[in-house]
PDB file as gemmi writes it, atoms N, CA and C in Angstrom:
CRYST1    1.000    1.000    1.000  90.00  90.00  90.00 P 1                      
ATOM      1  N   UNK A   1      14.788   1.184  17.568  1.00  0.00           N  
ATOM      2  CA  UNK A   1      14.190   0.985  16.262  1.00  0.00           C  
ATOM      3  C   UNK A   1      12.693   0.706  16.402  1.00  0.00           C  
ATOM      4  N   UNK A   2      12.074  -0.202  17.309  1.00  0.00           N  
ATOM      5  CA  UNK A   2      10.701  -0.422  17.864  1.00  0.00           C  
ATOM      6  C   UNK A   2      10.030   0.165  17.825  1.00  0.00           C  
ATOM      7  N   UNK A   3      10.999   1.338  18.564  1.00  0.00           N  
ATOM      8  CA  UNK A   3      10.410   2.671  19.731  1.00  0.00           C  
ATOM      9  C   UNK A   3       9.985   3.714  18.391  1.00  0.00           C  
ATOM     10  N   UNK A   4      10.564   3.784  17.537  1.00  0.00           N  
ATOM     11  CA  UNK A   4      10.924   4.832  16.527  1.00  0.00           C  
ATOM     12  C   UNK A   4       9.525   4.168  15.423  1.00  0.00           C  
ATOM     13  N   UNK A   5       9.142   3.068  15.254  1.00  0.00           N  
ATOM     14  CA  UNK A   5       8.140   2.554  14.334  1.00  0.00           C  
ATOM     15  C   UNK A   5       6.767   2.918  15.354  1.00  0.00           C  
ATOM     16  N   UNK A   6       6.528   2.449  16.784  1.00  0.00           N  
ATOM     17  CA  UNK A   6       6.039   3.012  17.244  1.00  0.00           C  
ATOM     18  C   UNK A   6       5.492   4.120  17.394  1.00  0.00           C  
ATOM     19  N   UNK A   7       6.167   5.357  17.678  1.00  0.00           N  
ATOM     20  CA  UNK A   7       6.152   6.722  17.362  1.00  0.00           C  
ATOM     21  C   UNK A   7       5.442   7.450  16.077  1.00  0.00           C  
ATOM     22  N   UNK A   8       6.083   6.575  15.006  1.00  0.00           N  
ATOM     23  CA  UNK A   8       5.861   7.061  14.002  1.00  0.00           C  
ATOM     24  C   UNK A   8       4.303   6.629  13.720  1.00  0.00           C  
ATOM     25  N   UNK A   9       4.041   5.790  13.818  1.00  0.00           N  
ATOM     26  CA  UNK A   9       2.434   5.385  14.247  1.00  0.00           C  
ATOM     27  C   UNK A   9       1.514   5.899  14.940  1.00  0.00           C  
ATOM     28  N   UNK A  10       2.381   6.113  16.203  1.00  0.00           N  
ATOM     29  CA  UNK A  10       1.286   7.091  17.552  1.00  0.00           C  
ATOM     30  C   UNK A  10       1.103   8.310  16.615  1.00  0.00           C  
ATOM     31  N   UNK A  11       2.042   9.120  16.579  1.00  0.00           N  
ATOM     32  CA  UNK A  11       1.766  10.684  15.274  1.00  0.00           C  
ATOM     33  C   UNK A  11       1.301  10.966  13.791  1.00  0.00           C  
ATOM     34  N   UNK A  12       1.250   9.578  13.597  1.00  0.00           N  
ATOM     35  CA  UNK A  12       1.173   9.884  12.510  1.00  0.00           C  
ATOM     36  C   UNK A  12      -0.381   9.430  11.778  1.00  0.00           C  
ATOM     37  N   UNK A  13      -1.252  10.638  11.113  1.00  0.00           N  
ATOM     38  CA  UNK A  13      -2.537  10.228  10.656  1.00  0.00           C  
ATOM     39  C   UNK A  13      -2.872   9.583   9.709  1.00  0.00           C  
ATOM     40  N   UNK A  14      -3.425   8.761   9.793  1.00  0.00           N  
ATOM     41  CA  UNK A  14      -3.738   8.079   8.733  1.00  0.00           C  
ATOM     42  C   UNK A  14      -4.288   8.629   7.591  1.00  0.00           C  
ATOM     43  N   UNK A  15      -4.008   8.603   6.302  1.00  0.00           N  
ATOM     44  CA  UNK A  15      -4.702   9.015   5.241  1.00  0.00           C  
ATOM     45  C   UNK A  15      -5.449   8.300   4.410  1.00  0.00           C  
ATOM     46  N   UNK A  16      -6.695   8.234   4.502  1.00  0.00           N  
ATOM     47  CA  UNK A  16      -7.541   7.611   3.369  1.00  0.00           C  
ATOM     48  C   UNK A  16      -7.800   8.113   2.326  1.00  0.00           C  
ATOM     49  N   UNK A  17      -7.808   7.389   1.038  1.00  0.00           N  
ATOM     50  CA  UNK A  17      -8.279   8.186   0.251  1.00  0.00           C  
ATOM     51  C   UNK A  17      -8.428   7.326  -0.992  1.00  0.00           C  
ATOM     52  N   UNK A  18      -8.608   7.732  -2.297  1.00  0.00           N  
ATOM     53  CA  UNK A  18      -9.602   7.047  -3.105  1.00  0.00           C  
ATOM     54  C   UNK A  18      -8.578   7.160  -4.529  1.00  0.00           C  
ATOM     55  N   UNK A  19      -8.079   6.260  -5.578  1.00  0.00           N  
ATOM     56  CA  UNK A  19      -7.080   6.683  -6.459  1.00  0.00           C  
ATOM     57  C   UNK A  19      -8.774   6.505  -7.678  1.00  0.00           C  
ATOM     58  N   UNK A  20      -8.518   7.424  -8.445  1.00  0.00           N  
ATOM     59  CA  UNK A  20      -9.766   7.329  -9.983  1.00  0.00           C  
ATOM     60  C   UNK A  20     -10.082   5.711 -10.211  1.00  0.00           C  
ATOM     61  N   UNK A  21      -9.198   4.545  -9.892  1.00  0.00           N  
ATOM     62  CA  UNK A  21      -9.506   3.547 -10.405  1.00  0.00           C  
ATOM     63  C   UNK A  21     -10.309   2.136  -9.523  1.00  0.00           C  
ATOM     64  N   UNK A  22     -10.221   3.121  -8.456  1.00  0.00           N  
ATOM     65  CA  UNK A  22     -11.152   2.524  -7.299  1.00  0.00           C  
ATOM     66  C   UNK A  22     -10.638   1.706  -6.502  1.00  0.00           C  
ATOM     67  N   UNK A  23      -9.330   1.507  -5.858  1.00  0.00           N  
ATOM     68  CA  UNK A  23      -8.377   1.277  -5.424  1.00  0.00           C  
ATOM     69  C   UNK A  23      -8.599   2.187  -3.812  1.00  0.00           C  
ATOM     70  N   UNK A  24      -8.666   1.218  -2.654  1.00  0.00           N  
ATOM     71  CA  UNK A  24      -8.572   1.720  -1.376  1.00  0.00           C  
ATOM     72  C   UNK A  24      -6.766   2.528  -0.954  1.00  0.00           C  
ATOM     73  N   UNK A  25      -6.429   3.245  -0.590  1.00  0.00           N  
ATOM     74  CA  UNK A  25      -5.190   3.624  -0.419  1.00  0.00           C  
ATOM     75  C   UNK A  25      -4.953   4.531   0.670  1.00  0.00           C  
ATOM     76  N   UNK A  26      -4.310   4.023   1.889  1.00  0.00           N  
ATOM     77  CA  UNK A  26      -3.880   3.953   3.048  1.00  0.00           C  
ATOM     78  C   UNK A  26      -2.587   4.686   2.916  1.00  0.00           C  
ATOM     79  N   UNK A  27      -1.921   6.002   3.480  1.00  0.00           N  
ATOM     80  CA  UNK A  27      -0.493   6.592   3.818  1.00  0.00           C  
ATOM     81  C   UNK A  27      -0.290   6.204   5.266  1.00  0.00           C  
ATOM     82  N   UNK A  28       0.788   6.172   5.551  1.00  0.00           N  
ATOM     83  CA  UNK A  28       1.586   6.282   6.915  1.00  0.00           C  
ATOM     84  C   UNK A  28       2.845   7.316   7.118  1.00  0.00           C  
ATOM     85  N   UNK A  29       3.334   7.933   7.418  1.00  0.00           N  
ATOM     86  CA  UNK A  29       4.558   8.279   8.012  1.00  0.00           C  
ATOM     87  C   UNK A  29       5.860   7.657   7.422  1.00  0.00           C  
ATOM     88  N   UNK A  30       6.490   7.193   7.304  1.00  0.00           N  
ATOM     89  CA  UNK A  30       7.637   6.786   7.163  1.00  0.00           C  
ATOM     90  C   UNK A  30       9.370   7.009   7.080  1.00  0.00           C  
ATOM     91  N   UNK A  31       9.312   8.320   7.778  1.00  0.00           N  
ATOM     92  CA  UNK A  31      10.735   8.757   7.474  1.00  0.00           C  
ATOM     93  C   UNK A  31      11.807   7.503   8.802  1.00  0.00           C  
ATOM     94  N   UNK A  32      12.657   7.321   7.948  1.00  0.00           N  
ATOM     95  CA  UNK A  32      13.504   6.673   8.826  1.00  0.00           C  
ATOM     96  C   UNK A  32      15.498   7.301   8.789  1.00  0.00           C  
ATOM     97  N   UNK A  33      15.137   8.151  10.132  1.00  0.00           N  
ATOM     98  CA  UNK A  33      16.290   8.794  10.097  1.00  0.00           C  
ATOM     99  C   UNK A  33      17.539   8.095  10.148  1.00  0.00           C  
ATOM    100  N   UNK A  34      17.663   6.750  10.511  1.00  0.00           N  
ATOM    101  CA  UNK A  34      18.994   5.883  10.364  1.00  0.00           C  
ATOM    102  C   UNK A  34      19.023   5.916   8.689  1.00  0.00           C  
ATOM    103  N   UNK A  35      18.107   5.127   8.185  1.00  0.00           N  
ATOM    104  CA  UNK A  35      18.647   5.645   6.481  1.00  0.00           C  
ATOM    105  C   UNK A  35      17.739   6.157   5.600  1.00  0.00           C  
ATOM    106  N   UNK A  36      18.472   7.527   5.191  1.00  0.00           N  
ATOM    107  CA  UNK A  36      17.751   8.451   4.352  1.00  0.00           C  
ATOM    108  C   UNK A  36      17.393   8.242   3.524  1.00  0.00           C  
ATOM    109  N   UNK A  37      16.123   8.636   2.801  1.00  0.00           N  
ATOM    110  CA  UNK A  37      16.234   8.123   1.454  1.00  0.00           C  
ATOM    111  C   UNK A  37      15.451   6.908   1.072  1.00  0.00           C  
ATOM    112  N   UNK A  38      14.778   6.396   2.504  1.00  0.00           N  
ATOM    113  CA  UNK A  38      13.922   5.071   2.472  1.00  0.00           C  
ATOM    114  C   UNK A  38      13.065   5.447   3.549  1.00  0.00           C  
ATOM    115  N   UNK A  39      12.287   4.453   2.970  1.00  0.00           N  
ATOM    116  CA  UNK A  39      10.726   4.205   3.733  1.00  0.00           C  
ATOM    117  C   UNK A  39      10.981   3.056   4.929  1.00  0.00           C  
ATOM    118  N   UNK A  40      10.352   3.016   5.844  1.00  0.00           N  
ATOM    119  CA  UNK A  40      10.454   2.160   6.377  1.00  0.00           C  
ATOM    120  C   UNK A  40       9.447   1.205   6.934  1.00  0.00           C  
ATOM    121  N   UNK A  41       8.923   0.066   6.611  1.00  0.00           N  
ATOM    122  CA  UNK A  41       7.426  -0.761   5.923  1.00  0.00           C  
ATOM    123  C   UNK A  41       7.799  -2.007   6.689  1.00  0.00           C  
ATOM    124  N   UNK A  42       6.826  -1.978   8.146  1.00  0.00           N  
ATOM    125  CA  UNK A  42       7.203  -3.701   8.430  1.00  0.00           C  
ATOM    126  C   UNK A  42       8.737  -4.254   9.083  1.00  0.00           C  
ATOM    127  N   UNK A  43       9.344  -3.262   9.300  1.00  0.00           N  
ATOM    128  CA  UNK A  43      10.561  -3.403   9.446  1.00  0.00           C  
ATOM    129  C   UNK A  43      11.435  -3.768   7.755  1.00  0.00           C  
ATOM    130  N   UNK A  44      11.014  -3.249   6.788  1.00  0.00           N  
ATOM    131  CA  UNK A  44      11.800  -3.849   5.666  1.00  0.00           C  
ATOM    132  C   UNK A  44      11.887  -1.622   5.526  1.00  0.00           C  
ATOM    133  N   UNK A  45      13.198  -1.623   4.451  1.00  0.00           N  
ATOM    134  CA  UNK A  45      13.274  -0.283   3.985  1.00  0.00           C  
ATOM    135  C   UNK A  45      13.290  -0.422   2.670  1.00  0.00           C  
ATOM    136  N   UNK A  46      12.438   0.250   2.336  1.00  0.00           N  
ATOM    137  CA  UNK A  46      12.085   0.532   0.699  1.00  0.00           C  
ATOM    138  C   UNK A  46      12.254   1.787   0.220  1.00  0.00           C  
ATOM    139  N   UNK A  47      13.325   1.763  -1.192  1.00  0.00           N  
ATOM    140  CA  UNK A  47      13.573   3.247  -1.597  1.00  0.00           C  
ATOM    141  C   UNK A  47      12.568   3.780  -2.027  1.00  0.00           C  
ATOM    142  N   UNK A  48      12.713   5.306  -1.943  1.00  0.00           N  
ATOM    143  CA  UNK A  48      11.618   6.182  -2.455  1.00  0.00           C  
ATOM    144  C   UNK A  48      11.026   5.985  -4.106  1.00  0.00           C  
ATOM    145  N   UNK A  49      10.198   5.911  -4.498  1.00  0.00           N  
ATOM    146  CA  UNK A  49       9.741   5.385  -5.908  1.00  0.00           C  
ATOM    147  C   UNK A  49       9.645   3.899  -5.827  1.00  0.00           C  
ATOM    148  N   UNK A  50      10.415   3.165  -4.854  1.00  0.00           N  
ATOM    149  CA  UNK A  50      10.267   1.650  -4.923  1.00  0.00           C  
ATOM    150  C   UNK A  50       9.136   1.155  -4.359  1.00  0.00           C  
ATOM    151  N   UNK A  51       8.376   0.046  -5.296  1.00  0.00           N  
ATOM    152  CA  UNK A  51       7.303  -0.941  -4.347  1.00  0.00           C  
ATOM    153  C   UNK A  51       7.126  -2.147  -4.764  1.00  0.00           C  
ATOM    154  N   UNK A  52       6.553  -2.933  -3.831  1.00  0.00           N  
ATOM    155  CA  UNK A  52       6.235  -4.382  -4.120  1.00  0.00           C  
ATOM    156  C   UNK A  52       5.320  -4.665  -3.822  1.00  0.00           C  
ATOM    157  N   UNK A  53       4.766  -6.031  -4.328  1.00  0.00           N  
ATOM    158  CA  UNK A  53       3.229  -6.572  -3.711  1.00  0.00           C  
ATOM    159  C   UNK A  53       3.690  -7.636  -2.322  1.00  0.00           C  
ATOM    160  N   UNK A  54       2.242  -7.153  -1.297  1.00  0.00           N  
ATOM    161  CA  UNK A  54       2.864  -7.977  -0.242  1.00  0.00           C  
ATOM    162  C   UNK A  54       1.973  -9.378  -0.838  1.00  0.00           C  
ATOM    163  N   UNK A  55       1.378 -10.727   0.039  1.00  0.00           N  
ATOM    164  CA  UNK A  55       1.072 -11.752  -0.015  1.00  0.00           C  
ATOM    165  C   UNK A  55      -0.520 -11.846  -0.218  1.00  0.00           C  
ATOM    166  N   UNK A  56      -0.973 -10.580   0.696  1.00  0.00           N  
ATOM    167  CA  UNK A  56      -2.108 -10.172   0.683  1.00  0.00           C  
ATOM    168  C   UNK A  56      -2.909  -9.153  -0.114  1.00  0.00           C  
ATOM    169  N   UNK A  57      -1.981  -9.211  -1.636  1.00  0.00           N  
ATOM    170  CA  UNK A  57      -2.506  -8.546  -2.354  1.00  0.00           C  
ATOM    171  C   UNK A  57      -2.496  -6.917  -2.286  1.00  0.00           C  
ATOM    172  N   UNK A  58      -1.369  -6.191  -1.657  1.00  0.00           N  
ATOM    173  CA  UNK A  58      -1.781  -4.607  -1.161  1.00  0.00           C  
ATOM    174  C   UNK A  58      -0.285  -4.228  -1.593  1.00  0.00           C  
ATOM    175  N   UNK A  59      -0.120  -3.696  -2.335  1.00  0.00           N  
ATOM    176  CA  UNK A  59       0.868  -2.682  -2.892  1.00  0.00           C  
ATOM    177  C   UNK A  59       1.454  -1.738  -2.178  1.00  0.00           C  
ATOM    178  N   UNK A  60       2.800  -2.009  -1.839  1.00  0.00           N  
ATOM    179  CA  UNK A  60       3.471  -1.008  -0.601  1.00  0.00           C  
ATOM    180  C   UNK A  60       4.163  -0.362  -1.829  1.00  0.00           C  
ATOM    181  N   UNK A  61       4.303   0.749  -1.145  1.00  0.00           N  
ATOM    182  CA  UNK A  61       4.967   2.104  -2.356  1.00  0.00           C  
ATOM    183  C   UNK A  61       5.630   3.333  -1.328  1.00  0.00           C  
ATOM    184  N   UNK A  62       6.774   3.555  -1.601  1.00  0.00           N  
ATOM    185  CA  UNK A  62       7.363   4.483  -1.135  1.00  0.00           C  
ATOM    186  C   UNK A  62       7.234   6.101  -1.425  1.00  0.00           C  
ATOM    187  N   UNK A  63       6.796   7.240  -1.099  1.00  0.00           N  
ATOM    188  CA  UNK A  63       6.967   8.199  -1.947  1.00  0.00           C  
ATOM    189  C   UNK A  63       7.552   9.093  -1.059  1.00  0.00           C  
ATOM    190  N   UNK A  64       8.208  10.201  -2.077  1.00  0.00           N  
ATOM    191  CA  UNK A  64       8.379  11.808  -1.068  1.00  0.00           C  
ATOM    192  C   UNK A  64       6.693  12.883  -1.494  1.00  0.00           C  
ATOM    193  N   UNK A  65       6.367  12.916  -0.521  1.00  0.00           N  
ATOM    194  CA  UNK A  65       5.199  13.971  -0.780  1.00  0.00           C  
ATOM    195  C   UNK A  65       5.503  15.609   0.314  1.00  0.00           C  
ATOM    196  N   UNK A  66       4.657  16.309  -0.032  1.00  0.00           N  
ATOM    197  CA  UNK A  66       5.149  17.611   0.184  1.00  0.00           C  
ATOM    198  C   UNK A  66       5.292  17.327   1.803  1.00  0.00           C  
ATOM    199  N   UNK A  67       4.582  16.571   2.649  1.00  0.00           N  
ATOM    200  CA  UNK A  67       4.816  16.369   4.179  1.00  0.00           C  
ATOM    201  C   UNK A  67       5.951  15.094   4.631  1.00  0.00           C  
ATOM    202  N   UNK A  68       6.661  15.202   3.181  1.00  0.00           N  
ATOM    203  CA  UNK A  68       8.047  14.212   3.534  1.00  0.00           C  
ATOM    204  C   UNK A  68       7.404  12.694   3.218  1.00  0.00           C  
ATOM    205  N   UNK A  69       8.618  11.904   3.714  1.00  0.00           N  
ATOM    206  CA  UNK A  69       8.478  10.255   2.937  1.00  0.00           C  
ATOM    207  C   UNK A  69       7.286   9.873   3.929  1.00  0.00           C  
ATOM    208  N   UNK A  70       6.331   8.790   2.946  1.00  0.00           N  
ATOM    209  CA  UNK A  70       5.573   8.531   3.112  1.00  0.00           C  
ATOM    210  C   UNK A  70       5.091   7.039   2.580  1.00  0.00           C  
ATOM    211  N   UNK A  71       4.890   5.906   3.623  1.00  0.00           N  
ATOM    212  CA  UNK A  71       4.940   4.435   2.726  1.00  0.00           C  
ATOM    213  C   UNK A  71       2.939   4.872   2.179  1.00  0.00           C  
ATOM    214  N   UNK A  72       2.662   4.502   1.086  1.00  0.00           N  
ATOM    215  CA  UNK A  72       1.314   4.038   0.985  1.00  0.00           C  
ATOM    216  C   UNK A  72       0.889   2.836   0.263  1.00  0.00           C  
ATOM    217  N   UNK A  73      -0.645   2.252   1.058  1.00  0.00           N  
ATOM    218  CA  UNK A  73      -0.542   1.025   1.120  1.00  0.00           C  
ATOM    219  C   UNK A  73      -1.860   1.058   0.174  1.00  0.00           C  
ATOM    220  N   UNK A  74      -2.061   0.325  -0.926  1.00  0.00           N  
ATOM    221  CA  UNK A  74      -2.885   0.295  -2.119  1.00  0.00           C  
ATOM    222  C   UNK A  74      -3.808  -1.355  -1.776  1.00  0.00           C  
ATOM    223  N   UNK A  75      -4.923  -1.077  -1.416  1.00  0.00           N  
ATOM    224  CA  UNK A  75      -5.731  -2.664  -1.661  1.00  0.00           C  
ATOM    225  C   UNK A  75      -6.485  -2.557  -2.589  1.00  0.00           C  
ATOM    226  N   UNK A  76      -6.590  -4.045  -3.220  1.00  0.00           N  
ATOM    227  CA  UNK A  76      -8.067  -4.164  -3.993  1.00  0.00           C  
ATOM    228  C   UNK A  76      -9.393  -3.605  -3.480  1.00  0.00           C  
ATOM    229  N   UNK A  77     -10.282  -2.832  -4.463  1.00  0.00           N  
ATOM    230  CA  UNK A  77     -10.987  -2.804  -4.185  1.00  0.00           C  
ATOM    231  C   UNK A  77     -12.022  -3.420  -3.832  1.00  0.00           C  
ATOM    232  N   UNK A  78     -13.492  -3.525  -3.227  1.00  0.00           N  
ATOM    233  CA  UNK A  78     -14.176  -4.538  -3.426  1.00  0.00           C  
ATOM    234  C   UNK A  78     -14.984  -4.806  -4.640  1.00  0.00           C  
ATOM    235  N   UNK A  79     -15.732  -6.018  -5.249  1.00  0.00           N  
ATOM    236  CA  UNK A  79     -15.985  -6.693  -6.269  1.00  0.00           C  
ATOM    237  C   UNK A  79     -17.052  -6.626  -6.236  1.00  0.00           C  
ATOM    238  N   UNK A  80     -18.481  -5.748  -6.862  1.00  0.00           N  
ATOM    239  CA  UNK A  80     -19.595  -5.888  -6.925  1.00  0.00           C  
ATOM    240  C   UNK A  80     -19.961  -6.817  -8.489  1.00  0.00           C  
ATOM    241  N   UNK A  81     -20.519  -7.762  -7.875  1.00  0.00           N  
ATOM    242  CA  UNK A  81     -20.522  -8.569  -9.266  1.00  0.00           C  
ATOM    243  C   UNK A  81     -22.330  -8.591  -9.611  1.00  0.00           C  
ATOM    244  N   UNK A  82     -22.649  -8.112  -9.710  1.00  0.00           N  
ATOM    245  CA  UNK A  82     -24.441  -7.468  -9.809  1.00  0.00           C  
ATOM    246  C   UNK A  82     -25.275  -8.829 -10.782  1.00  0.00           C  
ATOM    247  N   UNK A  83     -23.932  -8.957 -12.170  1.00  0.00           N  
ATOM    248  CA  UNK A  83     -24.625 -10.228 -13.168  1.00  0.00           C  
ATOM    249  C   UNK A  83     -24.029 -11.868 -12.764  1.00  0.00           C  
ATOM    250  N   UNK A  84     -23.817 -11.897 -11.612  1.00  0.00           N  
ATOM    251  CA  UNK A  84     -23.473 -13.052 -11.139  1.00  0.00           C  
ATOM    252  C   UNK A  84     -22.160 -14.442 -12.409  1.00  0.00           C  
ATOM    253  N   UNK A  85     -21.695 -13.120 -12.395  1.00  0.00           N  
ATOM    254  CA  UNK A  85     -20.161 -13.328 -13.325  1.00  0.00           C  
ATOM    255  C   UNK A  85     -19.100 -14.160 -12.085  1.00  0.00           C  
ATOM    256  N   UNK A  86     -17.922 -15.025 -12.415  1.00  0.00           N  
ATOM    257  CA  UNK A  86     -17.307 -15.970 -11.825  1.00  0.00           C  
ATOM    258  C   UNK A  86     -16.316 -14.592 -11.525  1.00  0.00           C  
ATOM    259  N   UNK A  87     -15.463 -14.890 -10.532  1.00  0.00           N  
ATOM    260  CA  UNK A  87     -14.429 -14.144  -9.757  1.00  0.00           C  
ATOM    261  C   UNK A  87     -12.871 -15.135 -10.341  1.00  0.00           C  
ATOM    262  N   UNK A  88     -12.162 -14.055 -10.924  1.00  0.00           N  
ATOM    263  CA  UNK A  88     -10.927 -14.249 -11.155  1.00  0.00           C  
ATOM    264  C   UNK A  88      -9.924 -13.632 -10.807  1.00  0.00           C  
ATOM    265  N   UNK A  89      -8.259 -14.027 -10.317  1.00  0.00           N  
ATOM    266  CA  UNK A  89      -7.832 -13.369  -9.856  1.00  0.00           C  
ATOM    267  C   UNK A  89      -6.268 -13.876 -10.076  1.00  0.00           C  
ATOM    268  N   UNK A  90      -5.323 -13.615  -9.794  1.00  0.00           N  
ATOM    269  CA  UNK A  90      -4.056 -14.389 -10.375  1.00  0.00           C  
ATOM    270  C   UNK A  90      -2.881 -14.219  -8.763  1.00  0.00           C  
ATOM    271  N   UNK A  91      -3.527 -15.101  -7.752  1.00  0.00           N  
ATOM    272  CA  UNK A  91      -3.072 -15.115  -6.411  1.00  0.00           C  
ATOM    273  C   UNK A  91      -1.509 -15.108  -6.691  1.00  0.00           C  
ATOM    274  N   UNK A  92      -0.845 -15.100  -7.549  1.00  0.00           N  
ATOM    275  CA  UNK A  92       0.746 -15.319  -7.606  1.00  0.00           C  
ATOM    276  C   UNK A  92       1.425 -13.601  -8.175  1.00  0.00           C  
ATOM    277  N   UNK A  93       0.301 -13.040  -8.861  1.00  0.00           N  
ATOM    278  CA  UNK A  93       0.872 -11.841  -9.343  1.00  0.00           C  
ATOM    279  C   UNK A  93       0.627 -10.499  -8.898  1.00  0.00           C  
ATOM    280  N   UNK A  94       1.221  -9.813  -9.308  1.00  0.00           N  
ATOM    281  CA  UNK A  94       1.633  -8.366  -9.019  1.00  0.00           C  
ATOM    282  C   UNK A  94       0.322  -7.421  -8.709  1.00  0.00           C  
ATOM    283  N   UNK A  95       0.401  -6.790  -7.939  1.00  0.00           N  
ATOM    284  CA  UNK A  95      -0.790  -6.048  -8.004  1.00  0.00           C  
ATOM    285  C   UNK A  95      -0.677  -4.844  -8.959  1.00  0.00           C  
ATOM    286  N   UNK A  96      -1.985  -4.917  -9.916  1.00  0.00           N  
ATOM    287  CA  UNK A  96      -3.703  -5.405  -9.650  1.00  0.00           C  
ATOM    288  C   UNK A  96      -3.595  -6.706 -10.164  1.00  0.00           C  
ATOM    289  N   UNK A  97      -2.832  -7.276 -10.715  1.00  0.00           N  
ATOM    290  CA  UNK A  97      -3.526  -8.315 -11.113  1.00  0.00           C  
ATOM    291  C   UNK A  97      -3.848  -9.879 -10.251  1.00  0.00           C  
ATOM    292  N   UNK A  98      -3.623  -9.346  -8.461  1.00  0.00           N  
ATOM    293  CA  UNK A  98      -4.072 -10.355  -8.100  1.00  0.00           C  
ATOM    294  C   UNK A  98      -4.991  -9.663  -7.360  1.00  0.00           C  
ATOM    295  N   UNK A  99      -5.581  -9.140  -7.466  1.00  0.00           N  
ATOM    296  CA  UNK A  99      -7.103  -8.548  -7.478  1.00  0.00           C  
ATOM    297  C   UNK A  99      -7.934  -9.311  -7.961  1.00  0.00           C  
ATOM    298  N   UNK A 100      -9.034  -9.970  -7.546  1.00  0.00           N  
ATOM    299  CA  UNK A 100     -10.319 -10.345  -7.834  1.00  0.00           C  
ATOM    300  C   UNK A 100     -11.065  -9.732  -9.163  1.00  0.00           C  
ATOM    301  N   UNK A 101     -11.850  -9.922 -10.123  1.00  0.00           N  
ATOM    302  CA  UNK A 101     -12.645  -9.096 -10.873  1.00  0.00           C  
ATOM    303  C   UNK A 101     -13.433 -10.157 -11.478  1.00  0.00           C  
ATOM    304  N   UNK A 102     -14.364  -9.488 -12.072  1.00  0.00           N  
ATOM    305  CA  UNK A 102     -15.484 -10.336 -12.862  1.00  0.00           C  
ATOM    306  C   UNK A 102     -14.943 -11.019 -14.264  1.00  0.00           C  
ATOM    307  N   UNK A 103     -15.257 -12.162 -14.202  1.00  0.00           N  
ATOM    308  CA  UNK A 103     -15.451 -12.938 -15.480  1.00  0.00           C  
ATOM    309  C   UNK A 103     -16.434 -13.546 -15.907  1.00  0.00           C  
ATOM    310  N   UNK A 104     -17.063 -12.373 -16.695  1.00  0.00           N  
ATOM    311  CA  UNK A 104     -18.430 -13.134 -17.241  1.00  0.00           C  
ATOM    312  C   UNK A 104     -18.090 -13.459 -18.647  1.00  0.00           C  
TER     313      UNK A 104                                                      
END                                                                             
């Protein structure tokens, strides 16, 4: 099982890329041939369409994309606060909303 998360890491490229709302978003690999049908994230398996927020604020999400299952990992973006507006953020909830943003 190690060996197999491993692997899937050594081969597998990372995808960066940018969602319209300015959201950093990270793919990995994830097929896990013991059970179909899930992602496999951390050692936890998450169904396809399923996600949760981890602790650190980054949105794990399962998908099927045309190069097969794929976990992707969603962070806050960063916070340019230019009018020196207070930083708010709701450390207990769901992402985005424990994302940082301006409160002026």
């Amino acid at each position: 099982m190690v060996m197999t998360k491993v692997l899937l890491l050594v081969l597998g490229v990372i995808v960066t890329g940018s969602l319209g709302d300015g959201y950093d978003v990270d793919s990995v690999p994830a097929f896990d041939p013991i059970h179909p049908g899930t992602c496999l994230a951390d050692g936890d398996h998450v169904r396809v369409g399923d996600s949760y927020t981890r602790r650190d604020c980054v949105k794990v999400e399962c998908r099927h994309t045309h190069i097969g299952l794929r976990m992707f990992y969603t962070r806050c973006s960063q916070v340019v606060n230019d009018r020196k507006c207070g930083l708010v953020n709701n450390p207990k909830g769901q992402f985005p909303d424990c994302c940082f943003r301006p409160n002026c």
